[in-house]
C-alpha positions in Angstrom: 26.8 65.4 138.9 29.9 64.3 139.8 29.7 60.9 138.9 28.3 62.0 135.2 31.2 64.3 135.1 33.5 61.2 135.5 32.2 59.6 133.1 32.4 62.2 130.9 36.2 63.3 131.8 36.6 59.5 131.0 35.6 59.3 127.9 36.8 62.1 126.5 40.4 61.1 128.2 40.4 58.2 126.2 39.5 60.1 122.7 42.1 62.1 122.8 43.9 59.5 123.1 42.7 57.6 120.4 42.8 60.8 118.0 46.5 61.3 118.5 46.7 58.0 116.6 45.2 59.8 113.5 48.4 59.6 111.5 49.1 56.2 111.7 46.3 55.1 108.8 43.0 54.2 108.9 41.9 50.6 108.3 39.1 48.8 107.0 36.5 46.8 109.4 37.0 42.8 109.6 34.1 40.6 109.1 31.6 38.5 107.3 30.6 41.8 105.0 33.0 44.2 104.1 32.3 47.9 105.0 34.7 50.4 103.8 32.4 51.1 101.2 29.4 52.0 103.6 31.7 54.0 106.1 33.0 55.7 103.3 30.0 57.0 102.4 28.6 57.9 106.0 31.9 60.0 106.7 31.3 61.9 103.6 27.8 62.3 104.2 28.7 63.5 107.9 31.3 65.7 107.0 29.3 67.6 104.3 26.2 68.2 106.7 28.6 69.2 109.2 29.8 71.8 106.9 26.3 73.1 106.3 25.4 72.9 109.9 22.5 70.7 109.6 21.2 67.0 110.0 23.9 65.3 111.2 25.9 68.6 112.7 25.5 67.6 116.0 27.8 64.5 115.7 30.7 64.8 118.6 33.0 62.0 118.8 31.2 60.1 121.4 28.0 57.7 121.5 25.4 59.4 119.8 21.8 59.2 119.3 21.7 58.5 115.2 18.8 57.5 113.3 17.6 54.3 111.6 19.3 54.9 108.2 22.9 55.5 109.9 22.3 52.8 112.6 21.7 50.4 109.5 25.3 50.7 108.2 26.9 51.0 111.5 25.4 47.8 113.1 23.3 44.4 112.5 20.4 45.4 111.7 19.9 43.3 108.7 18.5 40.4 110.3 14.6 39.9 110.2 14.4 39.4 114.0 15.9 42.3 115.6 14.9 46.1 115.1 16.3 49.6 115.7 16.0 51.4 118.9 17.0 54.9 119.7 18.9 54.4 122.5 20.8 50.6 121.8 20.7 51.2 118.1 19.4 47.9 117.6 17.6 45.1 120.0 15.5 42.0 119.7 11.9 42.5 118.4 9.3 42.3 120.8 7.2 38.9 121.6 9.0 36.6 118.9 9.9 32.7 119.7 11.5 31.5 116.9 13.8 27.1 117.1 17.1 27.0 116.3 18.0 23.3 115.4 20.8 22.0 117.7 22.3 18.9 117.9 24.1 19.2 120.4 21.8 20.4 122.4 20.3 18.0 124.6 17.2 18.7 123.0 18.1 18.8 119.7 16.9 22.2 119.4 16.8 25.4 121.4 14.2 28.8 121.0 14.7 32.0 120.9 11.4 34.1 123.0 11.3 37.8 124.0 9.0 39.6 126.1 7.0 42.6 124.7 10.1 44.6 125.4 12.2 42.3 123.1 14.3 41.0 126.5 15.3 37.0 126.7 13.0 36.7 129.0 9.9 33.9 129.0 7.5 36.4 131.6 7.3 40.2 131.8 9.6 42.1 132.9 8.0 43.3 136.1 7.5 47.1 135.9 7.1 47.9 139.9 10.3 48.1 142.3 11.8 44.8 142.8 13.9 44.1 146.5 16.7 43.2 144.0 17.0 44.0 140.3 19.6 43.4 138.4 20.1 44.4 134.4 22.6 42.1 132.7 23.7 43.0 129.0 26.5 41.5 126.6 26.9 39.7 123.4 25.3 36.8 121.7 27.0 34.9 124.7 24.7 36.6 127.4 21.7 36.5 125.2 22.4 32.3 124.6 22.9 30.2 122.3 20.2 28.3 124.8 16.2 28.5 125.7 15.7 31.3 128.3 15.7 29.2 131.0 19.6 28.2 130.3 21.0 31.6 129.9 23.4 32.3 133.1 21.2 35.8 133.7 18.2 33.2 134.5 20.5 30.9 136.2 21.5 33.4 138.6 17.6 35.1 138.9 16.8 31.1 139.8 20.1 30.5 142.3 19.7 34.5 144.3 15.8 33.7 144.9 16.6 30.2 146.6 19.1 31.5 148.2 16.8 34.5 149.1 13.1 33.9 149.6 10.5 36.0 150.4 12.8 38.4 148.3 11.0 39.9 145.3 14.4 39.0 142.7 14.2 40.3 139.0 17.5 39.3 136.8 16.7 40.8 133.5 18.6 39.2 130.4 19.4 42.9 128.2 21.9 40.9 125.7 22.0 41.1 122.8 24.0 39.5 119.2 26.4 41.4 118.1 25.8 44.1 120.8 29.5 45.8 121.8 30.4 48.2 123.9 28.6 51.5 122.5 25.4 49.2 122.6 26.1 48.3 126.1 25.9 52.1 127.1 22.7 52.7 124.9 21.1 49.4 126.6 21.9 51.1 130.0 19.8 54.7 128.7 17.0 52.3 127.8 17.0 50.3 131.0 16.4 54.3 132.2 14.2 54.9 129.6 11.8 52.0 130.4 12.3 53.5 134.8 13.4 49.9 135.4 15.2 51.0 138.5 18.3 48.5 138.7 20.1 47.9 141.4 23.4 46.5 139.2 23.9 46.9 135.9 26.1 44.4 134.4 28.2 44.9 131.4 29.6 41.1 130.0 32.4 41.7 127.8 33.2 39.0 125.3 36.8 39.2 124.7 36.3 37.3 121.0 35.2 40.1 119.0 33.8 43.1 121.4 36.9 45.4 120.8 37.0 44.6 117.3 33.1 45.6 117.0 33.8 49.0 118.9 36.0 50.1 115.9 33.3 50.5 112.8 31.3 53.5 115.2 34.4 54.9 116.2 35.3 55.6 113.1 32.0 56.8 112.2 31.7 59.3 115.4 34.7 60.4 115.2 35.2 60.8 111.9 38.3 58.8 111.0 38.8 57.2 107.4 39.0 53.7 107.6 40.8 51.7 104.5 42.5 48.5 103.8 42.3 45.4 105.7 40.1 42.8 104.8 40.1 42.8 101.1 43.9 42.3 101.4 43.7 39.0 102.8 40.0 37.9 102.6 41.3 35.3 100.2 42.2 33.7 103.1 39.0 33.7 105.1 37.5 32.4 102.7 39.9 29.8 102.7 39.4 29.4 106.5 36.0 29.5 106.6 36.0 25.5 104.6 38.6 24.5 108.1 36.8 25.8 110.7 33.9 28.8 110.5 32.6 28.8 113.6 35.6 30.1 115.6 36.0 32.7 112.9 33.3 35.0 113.9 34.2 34.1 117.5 37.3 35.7 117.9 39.9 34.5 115.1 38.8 37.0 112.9 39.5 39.6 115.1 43.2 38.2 116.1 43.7 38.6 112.2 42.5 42.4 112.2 44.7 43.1 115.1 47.8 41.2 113.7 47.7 43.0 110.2 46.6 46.7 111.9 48.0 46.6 115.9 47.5 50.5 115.9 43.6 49.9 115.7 43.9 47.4 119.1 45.1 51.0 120.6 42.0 52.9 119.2 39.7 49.5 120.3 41.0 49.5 124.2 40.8 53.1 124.8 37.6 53.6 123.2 36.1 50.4 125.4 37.4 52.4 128.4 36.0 55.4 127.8 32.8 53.9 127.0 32.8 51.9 130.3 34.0 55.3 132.0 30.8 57.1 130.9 28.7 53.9 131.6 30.3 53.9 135.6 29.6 57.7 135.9 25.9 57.6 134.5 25.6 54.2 137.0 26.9 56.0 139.6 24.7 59.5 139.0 21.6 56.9 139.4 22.4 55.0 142.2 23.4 51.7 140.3 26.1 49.5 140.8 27.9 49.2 137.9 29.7 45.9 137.5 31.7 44.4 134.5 32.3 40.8 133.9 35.3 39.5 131.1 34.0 36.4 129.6 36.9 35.1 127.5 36.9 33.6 123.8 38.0 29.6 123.7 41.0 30.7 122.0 42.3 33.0 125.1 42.2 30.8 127.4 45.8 29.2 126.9 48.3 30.2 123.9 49.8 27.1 123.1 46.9 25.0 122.9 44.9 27.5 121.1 48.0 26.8 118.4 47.4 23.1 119.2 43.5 23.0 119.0 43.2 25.4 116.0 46.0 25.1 114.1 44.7 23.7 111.2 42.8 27.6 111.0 45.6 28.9 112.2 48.0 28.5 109.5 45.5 29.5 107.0 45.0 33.0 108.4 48.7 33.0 109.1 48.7 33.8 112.6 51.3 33.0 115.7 51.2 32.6 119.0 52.2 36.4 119.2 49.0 37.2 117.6 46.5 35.3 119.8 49.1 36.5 122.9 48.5 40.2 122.0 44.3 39.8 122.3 45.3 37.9 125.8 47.1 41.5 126.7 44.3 43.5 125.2 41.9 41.9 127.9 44.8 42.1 130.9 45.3 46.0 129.8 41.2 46.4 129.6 40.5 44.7 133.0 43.7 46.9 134.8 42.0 49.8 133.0 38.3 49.0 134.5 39.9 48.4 138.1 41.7 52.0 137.9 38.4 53.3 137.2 36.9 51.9 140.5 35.0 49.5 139.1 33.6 46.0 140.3 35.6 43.8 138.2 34.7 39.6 137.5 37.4 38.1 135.6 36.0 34.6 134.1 39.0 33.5 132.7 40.6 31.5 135.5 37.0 29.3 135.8 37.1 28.9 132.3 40.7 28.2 132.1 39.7 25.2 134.5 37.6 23.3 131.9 39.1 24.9 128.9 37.0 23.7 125.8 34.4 21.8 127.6 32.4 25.4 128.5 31.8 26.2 124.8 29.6 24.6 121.7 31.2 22.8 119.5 28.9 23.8 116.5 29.7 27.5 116.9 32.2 28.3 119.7 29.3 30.2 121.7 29.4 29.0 125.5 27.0 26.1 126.0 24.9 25.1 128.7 27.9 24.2 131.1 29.4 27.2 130.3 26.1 29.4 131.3 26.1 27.6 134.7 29.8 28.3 135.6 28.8 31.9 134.7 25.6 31.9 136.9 28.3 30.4 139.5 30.6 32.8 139.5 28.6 35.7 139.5 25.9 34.7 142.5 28.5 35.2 145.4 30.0 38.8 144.2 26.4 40.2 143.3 24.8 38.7 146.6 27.8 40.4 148.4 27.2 43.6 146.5 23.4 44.1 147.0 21.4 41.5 149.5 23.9 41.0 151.7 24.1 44.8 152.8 20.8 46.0 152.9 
């Protein structure tokens, strides 16, 4: 109870916080789509049924159960091969394998398989009590841009039963694309929902675009307008987009939303930590160790070459090194607020900081197969500490 009342005091800690930023504007989400429109029409929808007291009256400011319609305009769900789910809001369909050509991959090509509870995962998920299990969610970076097999949840499943055997070892890949953080505390409520009975839960947060995702719910839970932004300069990414897509989506066009609307990066980190502050309490009510792990975007890793690298992109959005330097605080200020919290904190930047560009796609900007390993890497010790090494 205590650990649930954590949580809780948390979360609502850091919406207060975030409310008393009400009268600085509202702004509008940055992406591929523009939604103003669609949140817009939600908040009016919400805020008449709350009037009447019915349908969506229950709505607080925090993660909420909503159903398919909402969760439609609020997240992903467009795309054929993922489907709603009451607790994630969205999640892989079940038993698919679809090929993604991929040159660079060293097989030209990589697949995409779920198990019949729509997990990465080639096998089952084992349903009895495992010695060790651990539940892993995150991005499109945990769920790889990879076959099963090469995603750094596998990896480490692979490395802790070597290292381990006779130990029954389950590493369950739970990401997700486009997943954030109010998906990563849904994902944990299905991992309970399913009595999977981890051992570790662990949250990766992709400092590319996982704040900047936070913001569209938010809004939409807390019932904040949200205008401007991207139609005021979506001239230019579309003019970006000819230079150099891929590291749009990936964490440049987030840098943009921040520079033109810095009050939102306020709203963004507090709401992240109150959502990880609810996720800790509910890990700790269980029994779980809750762990978090920063995986940093390419264009974090060192200021001055990101302006070197990217420029080209760069100038076209009109960003400076302020800009990328205030997403590099962002993570420092998320990570000190995690450790505050008492939670088990793995910061990837320095590994990735060591091999710089090497660790990520080319094609994309999603970490590649070298990448996934130093991930698997730098996880195995601090998890093997946590769990099999103290019985």
């Amino acid at each position: 109870m205590l650990a649930v009342l954590f949580g809780t005091v948390a979360a609502l800690f850091a919406f207060v916080l975030t409310m008393q930023n009400r009268s600085f504007g509202a702004h509008a989400s940055v992406g591929f789509e523009n939604k103003t429109d669609d949140l817009a029409a939600l908040l009016a929808e919400r805020n008449r049924a709350m009037m009447a007291d019915v349908g969506l009256s229950e709505l607080l400011p925090w993660r909420l159960s909503v159903p398919e319609r909402i969760a439609k305009k609020l997240f992903p769900l467009s795309n054929t091969t993922q489907i709603y789910d009451e607790y994630s809001y969205f999640r892989h369909k079940s038993n698919m394998t679809y090929a993604n050509e991929w040159p660079e991959h060293p097989k030209g090509r990589w697949y995409v398989r779920t198990n019949s509870i729509g997990f990465r995962e080639d096998a089952e998920t084992p349903r009895e009590k495992q010695d060790l299990r651990i539940v892993i969610t995150g991005d499109s970076h945990t769920d790889g841009a990879c076959d099963n097999a090469e995603t750094f949840p596998n990896l480490l499943e692979g490395a802790l039963s070597e290292r381990h055997p006779g130990k029954t070892i389950d590493v369950v890949n739970a990401g997700k694309g486009g997943f954030s953080f109010y998906n990563y505390l849904g994902m944990l409520e299905r991992v309970e929902s399913l009595d999977l009975k981890p051992d570790v839960f662990v949250v990766t947060v992709y400092g590319g675009n996982d704040f900047q995702e936070v913001l569209m719910p938010w809004h939409f839970f807390a019932g904040v307008p949200r205008s401007g932004g991207a139609p005021t300069y979506w001239d230019k990414v579309e003019a970006a987009k000819h230079v150099n897509e891929a590291c749009l989506s990936q964490g440049i066009l987030a840098v943009k939303y921040f520079q033109y609307a810095p009050d939102e990066l306020e709203r963004a980190l507090q709401s992240a930590l109150g959502l990880s502050g609810q996720i800790v309490g509910e890990c700790r009510a269980r029994g779980i160790v809750p762990v978090f792990a920063y995986l940093p975007s390419w264009y974090e890793l060192d200021a001055d070459r990101t302006m070197e690298e990217f420029g080209a992109v760069l100038d076209v959005m009109e960003l400076k090194r302020a800009d990328i330097e205030r997403v590099i605080v962002l993570a420092d200020r998320y990570l000190a607020g995690l450790r505050a919290l008492g939670a088990q904190v793995i910061d990837l930047r320095p590994v990735f900081q060591a091999e710089r560009g090497d660790l990520y796609w080319k094609h994309d900007h999603h970490i590649n197969l070298l990448g996934h390993q130093r991930v698997a890497a730098a996880l195995l010790e601090p998890l093997e500490a946590l769990t099999l090494q103290h019985p």
